[in-house]
N, C-alpha and C positions, 0 to 999 in steps of 0.2 A: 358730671361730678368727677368721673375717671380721670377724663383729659387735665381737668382744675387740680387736683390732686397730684396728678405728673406734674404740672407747671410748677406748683408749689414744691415738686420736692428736687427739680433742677434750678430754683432759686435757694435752695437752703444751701448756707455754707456751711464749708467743710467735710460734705457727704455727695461730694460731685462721684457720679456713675466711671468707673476706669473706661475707656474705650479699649473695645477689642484687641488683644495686642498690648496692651498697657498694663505693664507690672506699678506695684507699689513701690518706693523708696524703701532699700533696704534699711534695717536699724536695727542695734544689739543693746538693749539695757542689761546690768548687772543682776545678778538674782544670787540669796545667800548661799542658796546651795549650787555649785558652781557645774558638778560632776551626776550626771544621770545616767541609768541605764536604761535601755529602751528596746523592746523585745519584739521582733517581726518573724511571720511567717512565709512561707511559701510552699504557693503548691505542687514544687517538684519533689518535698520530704523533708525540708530544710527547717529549722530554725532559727531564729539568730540574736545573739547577744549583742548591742550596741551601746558605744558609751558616747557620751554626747556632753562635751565641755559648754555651757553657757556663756563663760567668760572670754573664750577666744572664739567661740562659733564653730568648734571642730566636732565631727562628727565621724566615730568610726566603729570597724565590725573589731568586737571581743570576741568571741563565739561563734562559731557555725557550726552545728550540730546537723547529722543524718538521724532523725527520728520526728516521730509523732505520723507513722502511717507512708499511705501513698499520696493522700492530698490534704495535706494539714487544711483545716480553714478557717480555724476560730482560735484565738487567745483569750484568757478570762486569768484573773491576777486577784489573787486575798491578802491583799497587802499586810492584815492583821498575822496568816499563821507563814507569809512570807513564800507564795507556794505559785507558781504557774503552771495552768491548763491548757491544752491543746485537744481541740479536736482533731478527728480522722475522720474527711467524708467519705474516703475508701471511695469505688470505682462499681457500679452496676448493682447489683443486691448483694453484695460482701459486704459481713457485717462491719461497723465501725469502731471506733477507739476513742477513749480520752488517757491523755497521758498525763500525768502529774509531775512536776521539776519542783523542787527547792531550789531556794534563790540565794546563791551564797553572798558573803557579806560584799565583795569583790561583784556581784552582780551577777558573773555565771552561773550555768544551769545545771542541775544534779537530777537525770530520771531517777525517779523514785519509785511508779507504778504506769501499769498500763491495763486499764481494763476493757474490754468489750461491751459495746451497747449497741443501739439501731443502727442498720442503713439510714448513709446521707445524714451525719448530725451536723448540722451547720452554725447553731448558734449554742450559746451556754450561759447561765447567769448561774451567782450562788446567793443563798435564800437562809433565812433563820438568825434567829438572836442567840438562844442560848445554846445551841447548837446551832452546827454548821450546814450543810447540804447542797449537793449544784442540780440543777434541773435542765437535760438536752434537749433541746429539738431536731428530732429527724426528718427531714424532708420526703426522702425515699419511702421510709419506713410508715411515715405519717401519724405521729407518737412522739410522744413525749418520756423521757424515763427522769430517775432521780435517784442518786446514788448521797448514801451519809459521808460525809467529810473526817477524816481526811480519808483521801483513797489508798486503799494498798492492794494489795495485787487479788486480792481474794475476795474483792469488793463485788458484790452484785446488784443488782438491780431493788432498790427500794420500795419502785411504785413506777409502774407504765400506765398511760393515759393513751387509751386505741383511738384515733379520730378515724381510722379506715373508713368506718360508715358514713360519713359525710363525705358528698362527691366532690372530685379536686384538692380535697384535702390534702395541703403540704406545707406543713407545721413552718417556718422562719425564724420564730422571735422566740425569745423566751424573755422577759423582763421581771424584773422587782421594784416596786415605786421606791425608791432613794426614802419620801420623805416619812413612808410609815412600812417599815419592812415588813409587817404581815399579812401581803398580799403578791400572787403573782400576777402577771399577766402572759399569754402564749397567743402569738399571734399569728392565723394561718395564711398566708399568701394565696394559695390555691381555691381557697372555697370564700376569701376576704372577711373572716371571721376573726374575733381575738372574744376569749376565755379567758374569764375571771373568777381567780382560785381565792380560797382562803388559807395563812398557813397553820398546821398544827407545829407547833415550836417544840414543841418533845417530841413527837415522830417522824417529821417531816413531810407528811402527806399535805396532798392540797385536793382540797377541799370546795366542789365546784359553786359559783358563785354566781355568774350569770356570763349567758353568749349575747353579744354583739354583734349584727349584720350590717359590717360598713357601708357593702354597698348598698342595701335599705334606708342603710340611716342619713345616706347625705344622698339619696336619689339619681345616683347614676345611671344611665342608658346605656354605657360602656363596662366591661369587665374592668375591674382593680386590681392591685395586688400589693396589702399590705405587707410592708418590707420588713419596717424597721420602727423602733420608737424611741420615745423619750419624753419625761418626767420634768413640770415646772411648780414651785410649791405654789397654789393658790391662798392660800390662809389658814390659820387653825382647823384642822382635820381635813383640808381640803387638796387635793395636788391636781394639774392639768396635762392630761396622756396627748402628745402630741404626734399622729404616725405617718408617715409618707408612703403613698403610693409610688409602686413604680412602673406603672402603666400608663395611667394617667398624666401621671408627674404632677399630683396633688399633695394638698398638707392636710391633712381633717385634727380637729382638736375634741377632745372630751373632758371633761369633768369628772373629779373621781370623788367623791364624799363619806366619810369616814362615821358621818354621823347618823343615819339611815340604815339599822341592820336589820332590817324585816325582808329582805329578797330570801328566798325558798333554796334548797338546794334544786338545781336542772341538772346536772350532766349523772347521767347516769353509771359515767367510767370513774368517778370518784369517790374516793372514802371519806370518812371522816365528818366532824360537824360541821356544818357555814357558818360559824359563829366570828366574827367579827369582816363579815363579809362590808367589801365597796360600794357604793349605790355609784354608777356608773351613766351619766347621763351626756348628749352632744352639747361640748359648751356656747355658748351665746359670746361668740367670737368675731371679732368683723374685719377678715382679714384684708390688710392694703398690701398688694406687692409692688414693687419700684423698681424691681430687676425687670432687664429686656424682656420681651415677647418674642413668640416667632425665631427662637436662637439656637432649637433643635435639630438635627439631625434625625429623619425618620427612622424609628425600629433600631436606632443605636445609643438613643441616649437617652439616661433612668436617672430618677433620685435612687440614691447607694447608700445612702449612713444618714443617720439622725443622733443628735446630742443635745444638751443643755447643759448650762456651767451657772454656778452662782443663781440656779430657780430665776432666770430670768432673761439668759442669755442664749438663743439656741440657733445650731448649724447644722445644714443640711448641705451634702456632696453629691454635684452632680458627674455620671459616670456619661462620658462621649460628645459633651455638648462644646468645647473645645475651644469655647470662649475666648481663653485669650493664646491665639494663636493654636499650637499645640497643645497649649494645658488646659484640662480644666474646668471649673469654677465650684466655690463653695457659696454658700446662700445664706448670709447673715440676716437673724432671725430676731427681732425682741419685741417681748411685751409688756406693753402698759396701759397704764387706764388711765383715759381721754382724757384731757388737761396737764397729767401729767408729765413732768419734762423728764422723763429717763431712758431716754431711747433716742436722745438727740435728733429728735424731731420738729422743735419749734412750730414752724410755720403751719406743718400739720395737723398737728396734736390741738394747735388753738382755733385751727377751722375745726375739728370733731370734735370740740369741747362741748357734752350733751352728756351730763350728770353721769358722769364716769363708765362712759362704754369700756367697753373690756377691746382693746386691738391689737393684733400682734400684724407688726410692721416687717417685711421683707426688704430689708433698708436698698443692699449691693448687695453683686457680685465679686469675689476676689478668687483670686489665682489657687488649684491647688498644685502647682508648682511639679506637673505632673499629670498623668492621664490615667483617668478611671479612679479617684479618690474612695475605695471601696469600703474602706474603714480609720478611723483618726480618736485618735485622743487626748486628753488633755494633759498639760505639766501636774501634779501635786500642789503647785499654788497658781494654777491658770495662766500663766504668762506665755506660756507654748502653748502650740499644736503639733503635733506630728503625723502625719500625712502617711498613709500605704498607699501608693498611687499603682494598681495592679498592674496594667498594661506598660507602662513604663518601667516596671519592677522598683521603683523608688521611694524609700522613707525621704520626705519634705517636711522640717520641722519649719514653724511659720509664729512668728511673736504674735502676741494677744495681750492689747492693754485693756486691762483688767481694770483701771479707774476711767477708761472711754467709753464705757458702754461695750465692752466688751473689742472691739473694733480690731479686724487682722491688720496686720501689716507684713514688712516684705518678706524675705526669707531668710533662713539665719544659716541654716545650711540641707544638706543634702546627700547620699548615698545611695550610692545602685547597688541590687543586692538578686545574683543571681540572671536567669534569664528572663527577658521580658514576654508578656502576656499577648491574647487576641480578642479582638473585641467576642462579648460572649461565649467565652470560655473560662475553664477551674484551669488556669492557669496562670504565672505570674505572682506577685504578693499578695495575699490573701488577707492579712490584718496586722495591726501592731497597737502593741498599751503602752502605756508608761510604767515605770518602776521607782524603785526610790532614790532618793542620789544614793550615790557609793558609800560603803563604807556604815550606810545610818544601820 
C-alpha cells in the first residue's frame, strides 16, 4: 500500500517532489501592508530590529541592540500591550533572565525591565484572558516559573512548578492551545513527558491536570525527546496537539477535548482547582508521509520548530539534513479527512476515501533557504515566513500562498546577522517573530 501511495502521489500534478538541490521559482505578491518589522535574536547577546519591505523584497537591520543576557534564546511578542520578551539561557547554573522591550511605533526596541528566573529558560509562552501572565521553561533548572504581566523590574516569581523529581527531567516547551486559552501545556524533552495545566484567569496559577507519557503512548523501544509543539482546531471544543520528536525524528498527534472535565488533579507541585481541565487523549490519526526517506545525516540532524497557521496548515523544520544542497528543508504538513479535497491531494485522498478518516499528509520538502531552521514564524496575515536559520546566522523570509493550501514558494529575501553557528551548539541565531507593520 506504501509503494501505491508513493506512485499516486508522483503522479499527482502540481506537487512534484523538488530534487535535491532544486530551489522553487522565486515570486513577490503585493500585500496591504507593505513595511514590517521583524525581530531576531542571537546568542552572542544581540538583538535585532529588522524592517522588511514586501513591496520591493528588501530586507534590512533597524536595530541592533547589546542586551537580553549572555545567550539570548527565545523571543515571545503580545502583540496586544505591544511588548517584546527575550529570554537569557545564561551559561552553566547562573541564573537566567527575561527582558522585557516596548515596541515603538517606528518598530524599535525600548528595555523596559529585566528580571531573573531559572537556569537554562529556553522557551516562553503568555497565558490568560483577563489578565495577562508568561510562563518559562528551564531546562537546566528543570521548572517551570510564571511571572504577572507586564513585567517591571521588581517582578518575582508567581508560581514554580519543580519537576526535579522526575529522572531526565528538562522542561523545553511551554505552550497555550490558541483555540481555548484556558489551558497550558509544558513539554519535557528529558523524561518525554508533556503536563497539562488548567488556568486560573485571576491569579494565574496552573492548575495540574494530567501527565502524558509519549513514549508509553505511541510504544517506542528507542528514547524520544519531545521538542516542540503546535495546535490545530479540531471542532467545537476540540483542538489537535501536534509535537515532534527530535530524536527520533517523529510527529505524534493527540486530541485535546474540552468537554470531559472529570480527570482528578495529579501533580502534586500545583495549586489551584482543575476545573475546566482537557481530557487529553492519542488521536486516531493516519499519518501518510511523501517526503524522501533515508535523507539523514547521523547524530546531526533533528526536527527543530513545529507550527500551524490557519488550524489546518502545519510546518515542521528540519535542523542538518541539508536537503537541498547546503540548505535545509522544511516539512509541509496538512490535515484532512478522507475524501476531502483540501490538501491538494486528489489522487490520494480518493484511494483513502473510507467514511472520513482523520490523515494528515506530509505533502514536500522545501528549502529553508539556510541551515539549521531552528525557529520561524509567520506574517500577521500568513503570506510570509521568516526563517532563523541558526548555523548560517540568517533571517530567510519565504512566501506562503495562503489560498494554495498553504504551499511555500521561493524566497523573497534574506540577511546575515551576526556570526554564524556550529552544528550543536547555543550559538549563532537563536529565534525570530514577526511584528506589526510600521507605523500600525
Amino acid at each position: 500500500m506504501k509503494a501505491l501511495l508513493s506512485l499516486l502521489f508522483f503522479l499527482s500534478p502540481g506537487f512534484a517532489l523538488p530534487k535535491p538541490g532544486e530551489q522553487p521559482e522565486d515570486s513577490i505578491t503585493n500585500t496591504d501592508q507593505a513595511k514590517h518589522t521583524i525581530y531576531a535574536s542571537h546568542y552572542s547577546g544581540r538583538v535585532y530590529a529588522l524592517q522588511f519591505d514586501s513591496s520591493s523584497g528588501q530586507l534590512s537591520e533597524a536595530q541592533n541592540l547589546k542586551t537580553c543576557g549572555k545567550k539570548p534564546s527565545w523571543l515571545t511578542i503580545d502583540h496586544e500591550s505591544n511588548t517584546l520578551y527575550c529570554l537569557d539561557e545564561a551559561e552553566g547554573n547562573e541564573p537566567s533572565h527575561v527582558f522585557a522591550y516596548s515596541i515603538k511605533s517606528d518598530g524599535t526596541l525600548e528595555e523596559t525591565a529585566r528580571v531573573d528566573t531559572l537556569s537554562g529558560a529556553v522557551h516562553a509562552a503568555i497565558y490568560g484572558e483577563k489578565k495577562k501572565f508568561i510562563a518559562i521553561a528551564s531546562s537546566r533548572a528543570a521548572a517551570v516559573q510564571t511571572f504577572a504581566l507586564p513585567l517591571k523590574e521588581s517582578s518575582k516569581p508567581l508560581h514554580t512548578i519543580d519537576y526535579s523529581s522526575t529522572e531526565y527531567s528538562k522542561p523545553y516547551g511551554v505552550y497555550v492551545d490558541p483555540n481555548r486559552q484556558s489551558s497550558v501545556f509544558v513539554l519535557d524533552k528529558g523524561a518525554a513527558y508533556f503536563y497539562v495545566y488548567a488556568v486560573d484567569d485571576d491569579e494565574g496559577h496552573l492548575a495540574g491536570c494530567q501527565i502524558r507519557d509519549a513514549y508509553n503512548d505511541y510504544g517506542y523501544k528507542y528514547p524520544i525527546g519531545i521538542r516542540r509543539a503546535a495546535f490545530t482546531k479540531a471542532g467545537n471544543d476540540r483542538s489537535r496537539l501536534h509535537l515532534i520528536d527530535d530524536i527520533q525524528n517523529s510527529v505524534l498527534h493527540y486530541d485535546v477535548s474540552y468537554t470531559n472535565n472529570t480527570l482528578q488533579q495529579r501533580d502534586q507541585n500545583s495549586t489551584g482547582k482543575p476545573e475546566g481541565c482537557p481530557y487529553v487523549t492519542i488521536a486516531d490519526v493516519q499519518w501518510v508521509n511523501y517526503t524522501p526517506e533515508n535523507i539523514f545525516i547521523p547524530d546531526t540532524t533533528y526536527l527543530a520548530e513545529i507550527k500551524a497557521i490557519n488550524d489546518r496548515d502545519v510546518y515542521a523544520t528540519y535542523c542538518g539534513d541539508r536537503f537541498f544542497e547546503s540548505d535545509d528543508s522544511v516539512m509541509e504538513i496538512c490535515e484532512t479527512m478522507s475524501g476531502e479535497f483540501s490538501c491538494g491531494y486528489k489522487y490520494e485522498e480518493e484511494y483513502l476515501k473510507n467514511d472520513g478518516i482523520l490523515i494528515a499528509f506530509a505533502r514536500k520538502l522545501s528549502p529553508s533557504y539556510g541551515q539549521c531552521p531552528r525557529s520561524f514564524d509567520p506574517s500577521p496575515d500568513g503570506s510570509f515566513l521568516a526563517f532563523a536559520n541558526r548555523i548560517s546566522s540568517t533571517v530567510a523570509i519565504v512566501q506562503r500562498d495562503a489560498e494554495s493550501h498553504g504551499v511555500l514558494g521561493g524566497l523573497v529575501a534574506e540577511i546575515h546577522i551576526g556570526t554564524e553557528g556550529a552544528p550543536r551548539q547555543r550559538n549563532g541565531l537563536s529565534s525570530v517573530v514577526w511584528g506589526r507593520a510600521v507605523g500600525a
